[in-house]
C-alpha positions as CSV (number, residue, x, y, z in Angstrom):
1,X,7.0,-34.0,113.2
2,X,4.2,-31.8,114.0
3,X,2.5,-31.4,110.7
4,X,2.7,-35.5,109.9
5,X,0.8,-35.9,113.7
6,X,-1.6,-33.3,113.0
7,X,-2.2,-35.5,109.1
8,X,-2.6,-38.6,111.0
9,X,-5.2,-37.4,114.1
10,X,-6.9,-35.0,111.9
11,X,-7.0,-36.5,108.2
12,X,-10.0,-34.3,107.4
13,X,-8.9,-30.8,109.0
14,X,-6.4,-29.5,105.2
15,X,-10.3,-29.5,103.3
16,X,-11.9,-27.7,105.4
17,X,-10.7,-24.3,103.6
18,X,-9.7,-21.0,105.7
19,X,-12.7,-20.0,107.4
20,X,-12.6,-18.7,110.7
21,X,-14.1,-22.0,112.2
22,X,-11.6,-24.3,110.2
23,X,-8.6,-21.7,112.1
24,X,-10.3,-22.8,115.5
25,X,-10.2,-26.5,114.7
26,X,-6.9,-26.2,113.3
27,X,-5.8,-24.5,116.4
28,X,-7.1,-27.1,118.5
29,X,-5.6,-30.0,116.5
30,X,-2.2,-28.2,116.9
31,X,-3.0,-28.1,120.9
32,X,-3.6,-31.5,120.8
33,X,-0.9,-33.0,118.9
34,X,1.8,-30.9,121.0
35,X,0.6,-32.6,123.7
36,X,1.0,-35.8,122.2
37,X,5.1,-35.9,120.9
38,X,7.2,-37.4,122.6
39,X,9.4,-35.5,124.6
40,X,12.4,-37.5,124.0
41,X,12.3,-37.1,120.5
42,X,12.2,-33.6,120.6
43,X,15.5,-33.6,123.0
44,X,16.9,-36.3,120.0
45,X,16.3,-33.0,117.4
46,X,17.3,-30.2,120.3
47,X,20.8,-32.3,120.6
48,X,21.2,-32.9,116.7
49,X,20.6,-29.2,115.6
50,X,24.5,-28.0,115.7
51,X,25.1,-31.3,113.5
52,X,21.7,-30.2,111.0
53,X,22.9,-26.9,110.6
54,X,26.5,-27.8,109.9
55,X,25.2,-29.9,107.3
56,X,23.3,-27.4,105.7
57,X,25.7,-24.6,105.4
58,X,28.1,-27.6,104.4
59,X,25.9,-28.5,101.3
60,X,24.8,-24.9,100.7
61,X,21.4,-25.7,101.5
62,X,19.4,-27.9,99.0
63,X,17.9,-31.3,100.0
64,X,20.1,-33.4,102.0
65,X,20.1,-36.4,104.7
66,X,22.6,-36.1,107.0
67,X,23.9,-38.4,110.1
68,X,22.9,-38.5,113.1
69,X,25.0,-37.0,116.1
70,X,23.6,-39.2,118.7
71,X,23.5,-42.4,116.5
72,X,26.2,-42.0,113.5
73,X,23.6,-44.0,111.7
74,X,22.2,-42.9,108.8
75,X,19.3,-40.7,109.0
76,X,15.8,-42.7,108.2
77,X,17.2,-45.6,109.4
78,X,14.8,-47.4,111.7
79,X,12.4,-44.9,112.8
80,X,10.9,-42.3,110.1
81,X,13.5,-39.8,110.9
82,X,14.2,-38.6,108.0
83,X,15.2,-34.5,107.8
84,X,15.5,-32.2,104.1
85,X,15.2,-28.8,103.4
């Protein structure tokens, strides 16, 4: 969720390379996309973890989709939701 806001604000920031001014502007693109999710999505992922991990020790790990608690819908479904590992 993070990383995909941080692509979207700050298309440019991944070629800057690792120099010590490209950590500061990464640090501040990660300041500024916190503040920008939406806290009720977050809650959403908080309530769904117990289901997630289930799912994962279920399937032994690997990539997966899995339902969600809240919705029984498939994950992906709608909204770009979508969770693998």
């Amino acid at each position: 969720m993070l990383k995909r806001l941080i692509k979207e604000q700050f298309p440019d920031l991944m070629r800057q390379g690792q120099s010590a001014l490209a950590l500061e502007a990464f640090k501040e693109a990660i300041r500024e996309c916190w503040r920008l999710l939406d806290q009720e999505k977050i809650d959403s992922l908080i309530r769904s973890m117990t289901t997630r991990v289930n799912t994962v020790i279920a399937v032994e790990g690997g990539i997966h989709a899995f339902r969600d608690a809240d919705r029984g819908a498939p994950v992906g479904s709608g909204e770009r939701s979508a969770f693998y590992l």
